[in-house]
C-alpha positions as CSV (number, residue, x, y, z in Angstrom):
1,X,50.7,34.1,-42.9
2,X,52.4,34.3,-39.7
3,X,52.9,31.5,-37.2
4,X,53.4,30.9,-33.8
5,X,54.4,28.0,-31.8
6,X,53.3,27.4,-28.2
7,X,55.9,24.9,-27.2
8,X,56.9,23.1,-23.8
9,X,53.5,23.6,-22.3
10,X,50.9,20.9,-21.2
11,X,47.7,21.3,-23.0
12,X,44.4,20.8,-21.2
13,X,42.2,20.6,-24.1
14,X,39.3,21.5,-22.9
15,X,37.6,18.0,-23.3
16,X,38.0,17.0,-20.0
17,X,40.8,14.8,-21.0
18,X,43.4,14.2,-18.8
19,X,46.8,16.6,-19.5
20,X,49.3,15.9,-22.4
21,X,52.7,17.3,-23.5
22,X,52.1,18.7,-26.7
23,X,53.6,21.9,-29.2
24,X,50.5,23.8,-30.5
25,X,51.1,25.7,-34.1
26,X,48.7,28.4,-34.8
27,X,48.5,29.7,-38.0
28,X,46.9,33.2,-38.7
29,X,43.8,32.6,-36.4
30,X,43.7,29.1,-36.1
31,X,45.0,26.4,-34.4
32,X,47.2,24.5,-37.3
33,X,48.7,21.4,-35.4
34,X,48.9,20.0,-32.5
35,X,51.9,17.4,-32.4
36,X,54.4,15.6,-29.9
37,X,56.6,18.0,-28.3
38,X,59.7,18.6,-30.7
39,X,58.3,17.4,-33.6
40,X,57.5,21.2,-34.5
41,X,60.4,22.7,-36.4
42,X,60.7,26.1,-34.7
43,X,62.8,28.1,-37.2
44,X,60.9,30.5,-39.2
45,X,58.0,30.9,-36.7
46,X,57.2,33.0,-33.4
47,X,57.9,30.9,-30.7
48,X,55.9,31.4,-26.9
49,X,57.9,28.7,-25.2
50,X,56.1,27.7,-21.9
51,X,57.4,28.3,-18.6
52,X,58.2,25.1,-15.9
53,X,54.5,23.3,-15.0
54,X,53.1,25.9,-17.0
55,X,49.4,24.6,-19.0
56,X,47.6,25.6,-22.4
57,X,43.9,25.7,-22.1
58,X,40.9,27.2,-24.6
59,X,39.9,30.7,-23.7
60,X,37.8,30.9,-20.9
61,X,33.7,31.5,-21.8
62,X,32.1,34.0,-19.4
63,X,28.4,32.7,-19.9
64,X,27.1,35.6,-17.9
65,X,28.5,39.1,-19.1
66,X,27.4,42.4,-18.9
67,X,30.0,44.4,-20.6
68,X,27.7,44.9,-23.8
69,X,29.0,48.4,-23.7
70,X,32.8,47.5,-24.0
71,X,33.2,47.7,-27.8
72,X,32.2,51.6,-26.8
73,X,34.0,52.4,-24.4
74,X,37.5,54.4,-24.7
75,X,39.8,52.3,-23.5
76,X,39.6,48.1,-23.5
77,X,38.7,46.6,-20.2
78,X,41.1,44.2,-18.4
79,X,38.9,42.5,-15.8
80,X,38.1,40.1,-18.0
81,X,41.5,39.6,-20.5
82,X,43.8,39.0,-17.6
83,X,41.4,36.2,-16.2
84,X,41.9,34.9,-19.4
85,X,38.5,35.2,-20.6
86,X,38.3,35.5,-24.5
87,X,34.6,35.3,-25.2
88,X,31.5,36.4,-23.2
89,X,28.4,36.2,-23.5
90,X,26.2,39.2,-23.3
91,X,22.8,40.9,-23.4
92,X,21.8,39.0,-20.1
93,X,18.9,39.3,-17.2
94,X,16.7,40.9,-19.9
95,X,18.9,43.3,-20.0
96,X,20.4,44.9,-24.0
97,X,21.5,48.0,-25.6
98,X,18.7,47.3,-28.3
99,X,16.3,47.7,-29.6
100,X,15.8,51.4,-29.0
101,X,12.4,52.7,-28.4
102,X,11.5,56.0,-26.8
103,X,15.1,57.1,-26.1
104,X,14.4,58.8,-22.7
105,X,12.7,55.7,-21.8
106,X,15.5,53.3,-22.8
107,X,17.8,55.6,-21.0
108,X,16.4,55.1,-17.3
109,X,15.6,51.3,-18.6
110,X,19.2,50.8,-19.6
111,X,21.1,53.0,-16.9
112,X,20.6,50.8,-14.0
113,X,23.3,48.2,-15.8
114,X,25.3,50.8,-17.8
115,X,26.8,54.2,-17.4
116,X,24.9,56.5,-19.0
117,X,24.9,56.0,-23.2
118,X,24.0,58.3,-26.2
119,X,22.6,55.6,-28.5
120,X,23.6,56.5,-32.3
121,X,21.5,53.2,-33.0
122,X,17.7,52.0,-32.7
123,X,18.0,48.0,-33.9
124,X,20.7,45.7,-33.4
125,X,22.1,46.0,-36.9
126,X,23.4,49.9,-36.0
127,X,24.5,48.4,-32.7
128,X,26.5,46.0,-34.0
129,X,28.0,48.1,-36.5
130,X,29.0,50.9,-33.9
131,X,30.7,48.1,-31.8
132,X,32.4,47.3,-34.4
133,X,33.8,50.7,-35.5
134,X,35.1,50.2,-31.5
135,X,36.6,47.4,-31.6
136,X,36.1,44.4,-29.5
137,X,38.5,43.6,-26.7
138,X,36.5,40.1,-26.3
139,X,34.6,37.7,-28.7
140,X,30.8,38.8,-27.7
141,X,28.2,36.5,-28.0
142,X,24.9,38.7,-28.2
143,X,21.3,37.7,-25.7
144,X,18.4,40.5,-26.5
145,X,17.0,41.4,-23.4
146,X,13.1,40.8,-22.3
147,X,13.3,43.9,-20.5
148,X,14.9,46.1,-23.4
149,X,12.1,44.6,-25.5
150,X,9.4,45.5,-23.4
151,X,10.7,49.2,-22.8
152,X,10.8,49.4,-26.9
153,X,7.4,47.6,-27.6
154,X,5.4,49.2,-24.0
155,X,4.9,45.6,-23.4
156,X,2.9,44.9,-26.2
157,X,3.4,41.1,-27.3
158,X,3.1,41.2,-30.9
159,X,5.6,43.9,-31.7
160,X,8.3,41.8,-29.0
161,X,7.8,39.2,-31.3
162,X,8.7,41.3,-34.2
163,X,11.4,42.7,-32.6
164,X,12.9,39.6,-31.6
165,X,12.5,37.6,-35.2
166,X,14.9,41.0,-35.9
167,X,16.9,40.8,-33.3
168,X,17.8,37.0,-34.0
169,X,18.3,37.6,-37.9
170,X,20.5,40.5,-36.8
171,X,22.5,37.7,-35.1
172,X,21.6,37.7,-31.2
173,X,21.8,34.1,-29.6
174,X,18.5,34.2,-28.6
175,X,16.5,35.8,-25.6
176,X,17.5,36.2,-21.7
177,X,14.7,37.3,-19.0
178,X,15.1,39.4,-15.9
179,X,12.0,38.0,-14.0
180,X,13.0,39.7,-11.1
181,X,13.1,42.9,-12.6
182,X,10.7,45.4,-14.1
183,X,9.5,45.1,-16.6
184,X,10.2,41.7,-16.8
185,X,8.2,40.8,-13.3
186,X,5.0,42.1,-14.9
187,X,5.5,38.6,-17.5
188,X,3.2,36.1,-16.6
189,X,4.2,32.5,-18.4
190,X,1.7,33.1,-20.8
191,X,3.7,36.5,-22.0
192,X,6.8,34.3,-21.9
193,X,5.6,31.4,-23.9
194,X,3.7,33.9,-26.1
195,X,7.2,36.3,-27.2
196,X,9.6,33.1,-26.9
197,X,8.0,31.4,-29.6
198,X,10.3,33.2,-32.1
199,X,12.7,31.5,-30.9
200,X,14.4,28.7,-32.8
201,X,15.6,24.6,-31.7
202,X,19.4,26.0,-31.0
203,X,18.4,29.3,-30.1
204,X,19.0,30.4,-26.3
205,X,16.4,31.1,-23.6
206,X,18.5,32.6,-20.8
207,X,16.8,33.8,-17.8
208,X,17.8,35.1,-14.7
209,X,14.9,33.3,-12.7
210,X,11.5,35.2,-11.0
211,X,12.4,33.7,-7.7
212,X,16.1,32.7,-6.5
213,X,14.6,32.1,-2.9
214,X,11.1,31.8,-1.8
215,X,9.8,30.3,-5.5
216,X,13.1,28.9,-6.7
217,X,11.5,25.7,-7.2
218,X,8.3,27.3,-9.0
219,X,10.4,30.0,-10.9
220,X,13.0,26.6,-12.4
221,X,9.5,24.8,-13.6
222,X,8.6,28.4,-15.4
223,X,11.7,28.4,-17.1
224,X,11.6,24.4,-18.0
225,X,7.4,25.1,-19.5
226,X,9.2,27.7,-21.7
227,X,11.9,25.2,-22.8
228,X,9.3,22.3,-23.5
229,X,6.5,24.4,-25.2
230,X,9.3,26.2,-27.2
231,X,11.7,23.5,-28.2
232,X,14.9,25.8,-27.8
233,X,17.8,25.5,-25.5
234,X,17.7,26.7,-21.8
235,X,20.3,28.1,-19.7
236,X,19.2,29.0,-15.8
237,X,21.6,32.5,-14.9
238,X,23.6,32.5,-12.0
239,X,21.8,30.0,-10.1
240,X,21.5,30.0,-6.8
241,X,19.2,29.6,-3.4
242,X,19.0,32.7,-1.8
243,X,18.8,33.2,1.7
244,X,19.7,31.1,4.9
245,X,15.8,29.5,4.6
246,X,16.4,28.0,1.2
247,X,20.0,26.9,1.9
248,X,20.7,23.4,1.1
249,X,18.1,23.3,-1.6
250,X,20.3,23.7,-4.2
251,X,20.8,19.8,-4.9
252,X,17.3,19.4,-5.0
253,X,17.2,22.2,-8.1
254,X,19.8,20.3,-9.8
255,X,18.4,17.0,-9.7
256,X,14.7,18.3,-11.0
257,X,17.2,19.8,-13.9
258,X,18.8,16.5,-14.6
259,X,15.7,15.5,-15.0
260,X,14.6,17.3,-17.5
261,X,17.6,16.8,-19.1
262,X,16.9,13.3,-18.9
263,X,13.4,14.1,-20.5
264,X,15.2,15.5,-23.6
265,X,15.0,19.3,-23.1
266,X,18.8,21.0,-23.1
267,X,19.1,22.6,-20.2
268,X,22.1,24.3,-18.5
269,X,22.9,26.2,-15.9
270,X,25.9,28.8,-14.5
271,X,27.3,29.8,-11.2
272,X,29.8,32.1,-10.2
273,X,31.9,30.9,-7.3
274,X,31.2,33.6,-4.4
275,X,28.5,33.4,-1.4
276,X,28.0,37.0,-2.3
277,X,25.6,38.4,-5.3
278,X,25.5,41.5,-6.7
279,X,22.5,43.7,-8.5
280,X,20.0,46.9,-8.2
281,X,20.1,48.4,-4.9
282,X,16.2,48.8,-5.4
283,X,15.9,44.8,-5.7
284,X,15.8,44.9,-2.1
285,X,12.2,46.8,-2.8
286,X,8.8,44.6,-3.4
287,X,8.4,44.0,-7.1
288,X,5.0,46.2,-7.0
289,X,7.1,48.8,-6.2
290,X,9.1,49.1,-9.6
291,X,5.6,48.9,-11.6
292,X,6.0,51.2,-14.2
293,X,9.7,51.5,-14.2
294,X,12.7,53.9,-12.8
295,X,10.0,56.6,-13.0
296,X,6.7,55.0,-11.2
297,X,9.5,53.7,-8.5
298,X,10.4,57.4,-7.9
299,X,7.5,58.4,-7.3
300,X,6.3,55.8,-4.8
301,X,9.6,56.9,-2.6
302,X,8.5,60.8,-2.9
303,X,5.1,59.5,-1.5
304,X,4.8,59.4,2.4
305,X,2.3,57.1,1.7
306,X,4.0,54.7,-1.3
307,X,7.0,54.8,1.1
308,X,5.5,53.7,4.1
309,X,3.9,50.6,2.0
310,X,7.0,50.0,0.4
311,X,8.9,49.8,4.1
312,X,5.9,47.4,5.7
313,X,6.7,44.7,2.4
314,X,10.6,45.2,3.1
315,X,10.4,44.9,7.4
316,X,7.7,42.9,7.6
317,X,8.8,39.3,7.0
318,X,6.8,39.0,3.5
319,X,8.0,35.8,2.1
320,X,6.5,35.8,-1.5
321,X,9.2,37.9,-3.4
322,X,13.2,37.7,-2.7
323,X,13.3,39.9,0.2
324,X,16.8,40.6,0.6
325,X,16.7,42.3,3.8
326,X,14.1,40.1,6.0
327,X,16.4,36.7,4.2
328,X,20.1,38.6,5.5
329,X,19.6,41.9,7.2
330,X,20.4,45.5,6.5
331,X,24.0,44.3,7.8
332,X,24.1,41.9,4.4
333,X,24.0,44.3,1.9
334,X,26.9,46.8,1.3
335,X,26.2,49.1,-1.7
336,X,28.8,48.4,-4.4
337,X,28.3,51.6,-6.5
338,X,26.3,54.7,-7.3
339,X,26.5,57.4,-10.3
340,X,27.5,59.9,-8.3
341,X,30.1,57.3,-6.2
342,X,28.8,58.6,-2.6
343,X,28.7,55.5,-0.4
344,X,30.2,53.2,-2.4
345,X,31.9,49.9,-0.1
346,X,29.8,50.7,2.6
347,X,27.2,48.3,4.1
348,X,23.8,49.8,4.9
349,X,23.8,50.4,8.5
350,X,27.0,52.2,8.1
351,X,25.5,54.4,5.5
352,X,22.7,55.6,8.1
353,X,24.9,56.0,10.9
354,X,26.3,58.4,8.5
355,X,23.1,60.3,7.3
356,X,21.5,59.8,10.6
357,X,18.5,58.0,10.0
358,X,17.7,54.2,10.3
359,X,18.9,51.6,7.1
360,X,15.5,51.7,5.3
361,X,15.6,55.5,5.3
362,X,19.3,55.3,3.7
363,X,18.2,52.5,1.2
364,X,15.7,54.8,-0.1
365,X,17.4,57.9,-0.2
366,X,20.2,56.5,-1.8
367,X,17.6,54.5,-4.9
368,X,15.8,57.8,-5.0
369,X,18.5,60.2,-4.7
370,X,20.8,58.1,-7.5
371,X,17.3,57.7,-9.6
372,X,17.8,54.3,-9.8
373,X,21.6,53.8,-10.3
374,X,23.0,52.2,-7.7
375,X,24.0,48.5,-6.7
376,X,24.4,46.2,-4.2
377,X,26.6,43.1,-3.0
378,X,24.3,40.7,-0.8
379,X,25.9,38.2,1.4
380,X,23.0,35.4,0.5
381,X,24.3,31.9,-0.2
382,X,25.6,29.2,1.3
383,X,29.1,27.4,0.4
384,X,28.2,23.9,0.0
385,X,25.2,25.2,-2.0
386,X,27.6,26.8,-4.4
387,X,30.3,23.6,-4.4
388,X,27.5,22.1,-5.8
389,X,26.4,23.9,-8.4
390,X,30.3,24.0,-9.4
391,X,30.4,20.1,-9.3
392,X,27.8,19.9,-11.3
393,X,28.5,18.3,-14.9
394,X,26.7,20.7,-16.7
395,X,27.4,23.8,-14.6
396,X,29.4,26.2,-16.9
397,X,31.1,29.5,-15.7
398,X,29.9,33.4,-15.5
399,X,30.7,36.4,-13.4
400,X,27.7,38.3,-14.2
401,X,30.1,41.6,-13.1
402,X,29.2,44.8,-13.3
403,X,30.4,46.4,-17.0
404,X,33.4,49.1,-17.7
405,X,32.9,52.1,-16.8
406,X,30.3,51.5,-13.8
407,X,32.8,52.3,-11.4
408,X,32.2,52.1,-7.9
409,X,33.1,49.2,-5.2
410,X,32.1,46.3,-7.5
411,X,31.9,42.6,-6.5
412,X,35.3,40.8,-6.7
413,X,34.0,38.3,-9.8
414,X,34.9,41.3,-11.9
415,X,38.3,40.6,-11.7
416,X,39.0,37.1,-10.0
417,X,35.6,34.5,-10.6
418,X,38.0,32.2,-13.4
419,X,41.5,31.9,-11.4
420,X,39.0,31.4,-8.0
421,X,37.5,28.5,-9.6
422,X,40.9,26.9,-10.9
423,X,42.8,28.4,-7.5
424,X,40.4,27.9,-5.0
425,X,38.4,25.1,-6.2
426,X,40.9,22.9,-8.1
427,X,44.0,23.7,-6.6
428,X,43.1,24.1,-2.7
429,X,39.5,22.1,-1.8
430,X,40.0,19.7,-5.0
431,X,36.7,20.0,-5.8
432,X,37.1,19.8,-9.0
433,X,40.6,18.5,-11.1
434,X,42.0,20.6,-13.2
435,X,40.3,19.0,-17.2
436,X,36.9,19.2,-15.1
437,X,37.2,22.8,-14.0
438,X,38.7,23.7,-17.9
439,X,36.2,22.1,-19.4
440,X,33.1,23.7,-17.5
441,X,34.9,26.9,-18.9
442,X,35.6,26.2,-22.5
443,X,33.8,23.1,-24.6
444,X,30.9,22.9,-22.1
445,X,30.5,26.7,-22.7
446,X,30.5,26.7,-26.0
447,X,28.5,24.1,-26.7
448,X,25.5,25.2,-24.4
449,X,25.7,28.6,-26.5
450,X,26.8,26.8,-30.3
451,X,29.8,28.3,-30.5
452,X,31.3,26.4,-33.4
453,X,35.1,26.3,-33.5
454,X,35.9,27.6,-29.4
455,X,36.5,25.8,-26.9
456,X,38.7,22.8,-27.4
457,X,42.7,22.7,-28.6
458,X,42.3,21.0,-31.6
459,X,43.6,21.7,-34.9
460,X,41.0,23.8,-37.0
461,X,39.5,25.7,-33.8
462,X,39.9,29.4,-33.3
463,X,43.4,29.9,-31.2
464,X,41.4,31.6,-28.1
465,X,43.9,30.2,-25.8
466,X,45.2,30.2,-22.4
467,X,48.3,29.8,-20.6
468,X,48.8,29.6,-17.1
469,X,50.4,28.3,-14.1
470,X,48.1,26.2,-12.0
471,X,50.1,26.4,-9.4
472,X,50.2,30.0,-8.9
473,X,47.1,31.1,-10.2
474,X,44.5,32.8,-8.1
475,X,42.0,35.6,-7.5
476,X,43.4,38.6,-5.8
477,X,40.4,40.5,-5.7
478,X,38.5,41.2,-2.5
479,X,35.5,42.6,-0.9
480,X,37.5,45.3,0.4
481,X,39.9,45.8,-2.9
482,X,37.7,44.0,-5.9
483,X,40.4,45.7,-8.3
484,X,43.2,43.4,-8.4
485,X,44.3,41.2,-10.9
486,X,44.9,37.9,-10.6
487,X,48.1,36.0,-10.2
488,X,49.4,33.1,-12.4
489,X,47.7,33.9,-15.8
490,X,50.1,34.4,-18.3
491,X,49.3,34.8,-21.7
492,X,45.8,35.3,-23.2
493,X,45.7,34.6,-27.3
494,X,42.2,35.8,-28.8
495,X,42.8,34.8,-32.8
496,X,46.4,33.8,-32.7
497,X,46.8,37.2,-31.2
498,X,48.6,38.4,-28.1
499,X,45.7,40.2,-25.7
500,X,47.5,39.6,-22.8
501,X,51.3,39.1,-22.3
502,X,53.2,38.1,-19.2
503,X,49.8,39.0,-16.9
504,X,49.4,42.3,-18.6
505,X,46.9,43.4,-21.3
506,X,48.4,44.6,-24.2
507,X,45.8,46.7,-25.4
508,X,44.8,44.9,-28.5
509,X,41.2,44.3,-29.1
510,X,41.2,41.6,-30.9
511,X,37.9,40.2,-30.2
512,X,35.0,40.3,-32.3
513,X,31.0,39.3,-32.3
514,X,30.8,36.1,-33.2
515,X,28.0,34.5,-35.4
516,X,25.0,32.0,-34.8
517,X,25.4,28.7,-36.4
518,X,21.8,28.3,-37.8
């Protein structure tokens, strides 16, 4: 069996543990030894001898993926590898490629996230297996999505259920929610409580939240009721507090969380570390608007009468849904991306300038003109809202980017939310040290998600590792050119095996989905 030895690096183990010299053996795909530097007889093996102040770490664990649809796609994507990324976890904001109901009805359901898909498969069972005849550039850890469940099962309760007892013996993690979403908005609690009941003590209930503004604090105690009445594990998506009105109540959210941790229910949560999110163009419309999905949307816009109701919710201050434009402005949202790629990097006002009408008028004709496929990058949080989450003990790490293929002008966490955290946050503002900021990324990951054997340099563990120069490393990727790589990642091993070498990806997918431990 092949061998490699790491040697001369300084391993942050993931643990939180302070840095120690050490020579790491890996053996086939796992870690074999890890022993005092030397003490490793190199003859005989492959040796990756570590450069000066260069550090080993675990593979980073994006908690917050949507690249479902890389195993299918032609070529493996690099935003991910070259951060040094080595698992994700996917199937988030209710959001999955099955199950497969109606297919013309999945297609608009599931092409607001994806490019457009000819789905060979109707369960997760064929999905799985045509991921697998792709290949997987990353270890995926599989969510079903709410909303894919509901577009199978027309919303009918008992057949979710169903769907979701197969889904999790298929192997999904559990269940994520897009509560801001359709059809996930039309969920009451009781709907949630009702469908999440399949779920198991260790399985997950991720959910991207009803409210990230105006109810945060209502929409963290929905999410908590499931958690209690269920029994399974919690992780809140992306959090944030949206919108200069709710800035600084981000502490606040954390401590009610820590609370409930202190109750007994696992709770986690996961932040990417920009003041700027990123989703469906047409989340700047009232929820009533999406009511009956891509297609009832459409036709409320075609309506002189559905689109003058739908511009009196968006200008007119209404303060019980996450009104993007009255909380930053037309100027605060810049579309990222559209299928047909007219527009894309361009904030709002610019875009009606351009088509000479006013920024509603260009919002609308751009959701109804791209039927529904278009995104958006909204400038909506505050910094020392998002230190804090990033402080926060049990704050793990996710970009929640945009998946391959989308194209566009996409938000920079595609390529650059890992090395900002350990560039920006460890290395510059010291908000975190360097085992602290690892550690979110690795053990704390994989524990929130029970991913046995990741995470930690130990011997035994997978050899998902990481090495870097935390002195160099940092995201390159901007607003204005989100498609850089970042500087001072080195070497990405997924397996023992080389998926990125000296910065560059190799090629190799390497990955693979990875198992619940139930």
């Amino acid at each position: 069996m092949n061998e490699l030895l790491v040697a001369g690096a300084s391993v942050v183990d993931g643990t939180g543990a302070p840095p120690f010299a050490a020579d790491v053996l890996v053996r086939g795909e796992r870690i074999e030894a890890v022993e005092p530097p030397g003490s490793v007889e190199p003859a005989g093996r492959r040796v990756l001898r570590a450069g000066p102040g260069q550090v080993l770490t675990p593979g980073f664990v994006d908690v917050h993926s949507h690249s479902d649809n890389a195993p299918l796609h032609p070529t493996v994507d690099p935003s991910k590898l070259v951060q040094g990324v080595t698992t994700e976890v996917v199937g988030n904001c209710g959001f999955s490629l099955a199950p497969v109901g109606d297919p013309h009805t999945f297609a608009g359901f599931a092409e607001q996230v994806w490019p457009p898909l000819s789905p060979s498969w109707r369960d997760h069972e064929g999905l799985f297996a045509a991921a697998e005849a792709g290949g997987h550039g990353t270890n995926h850890v599989p969510l079903v999505g709410h909303g894919t469940l509901w577009t199978a099962a027309d919303g009918d309760p008992a057949i979710m259920r169903r769907m979701l007892r197969e889904a999790l013996a298929a192997g999904c993690f559990g269940m994520s929610t897009g509560l801001a979403y359709a059809p996930g908005a039309a969920a009451d609690t009781g709907h949630l409580l009702e469908v999440s009941a399949e779920l198991g003590e260790d399985d997950v209930y991720a959910t991207h939240l009803r409210s990230e503004g105006a109810g945060l604090d209502t929409a963290v105690e929905e999410a908590l009721t499931v958690g209690r009445t269920v029994g399974c594990r919690v992780q809140i998506s992306h959090i944030k507090a949206s919108g200069p009105r709710r800035w600084g109540r981000l502490p606040a959210v954390l401590a009610r969380l820590d609370a409930a941790r202190d109750g007994g229910l696992r709770v986690g949560q996961d932040v990417y570390p920009y003041i700027a999110s990123s989703t469906m163009l047409s989340a700047a419309l009232p929820p009533w608007a999406h009511e009956g999905g891509t297609e009832g949307l459409l036709a409320r816009l075609a309506d002189p009468a559905g689109r003058a109701a739908i511009r009196a919710a968006v200008e007119g201050g209404e303060d019980d849904w996450d009104n993007h434009v009255d909380a930053v402005g037309y100027e605060g949202i810049t579309v990222a991306s559209t299928a047909s790629g007219t527009h894309d990097g361009l904030p709002l006002p610019e875009v009606a300038d351009r088509l000479g009408c006013d920024p509603f008028e260009a919002l609308v004709r751009i959701v109804a003109g791209e039927r529904n496929r278009a995104n958006m990058i909204v400038e909506c949080m505050d910094p020392s809202d998002v230190a804090a989450a990033l402080r926060h003990p049990h704050t793990t790490i996710g970009t929640d980017a945009a998946p391959p293929g989308f194209g566009g002008h996409p938000h920079p966490r595609a390529y650059g939310t890992f090395p900002r955290v350990l560039g920006r946050y460890v290395r510059e503002e010291r908000l975190l040290t360097l085992p602290e900021a690892v550690a979110a990324m690795t053990s704390r990951a994989a524990d929130a998600f029970g991913l046995g054997g990741r995470g930690r340099v130990v011997p035994g563990a997978f050899a998902d590792l990481v090495l870097l120069d935390p002195a160099m490393v940092a995201d390159l990727a901007t607003y204005r050119t989100p498609v850089v790589p970042p500087a001072g990642v080195h070497t990405v091993l997924i397996a023992g095996r080389e998926a990125v070498r000296a910065g560059m990806p190799t090629g190799l997918r390497a990955g693979r989905r990875l198992e619940p431990l139930r």
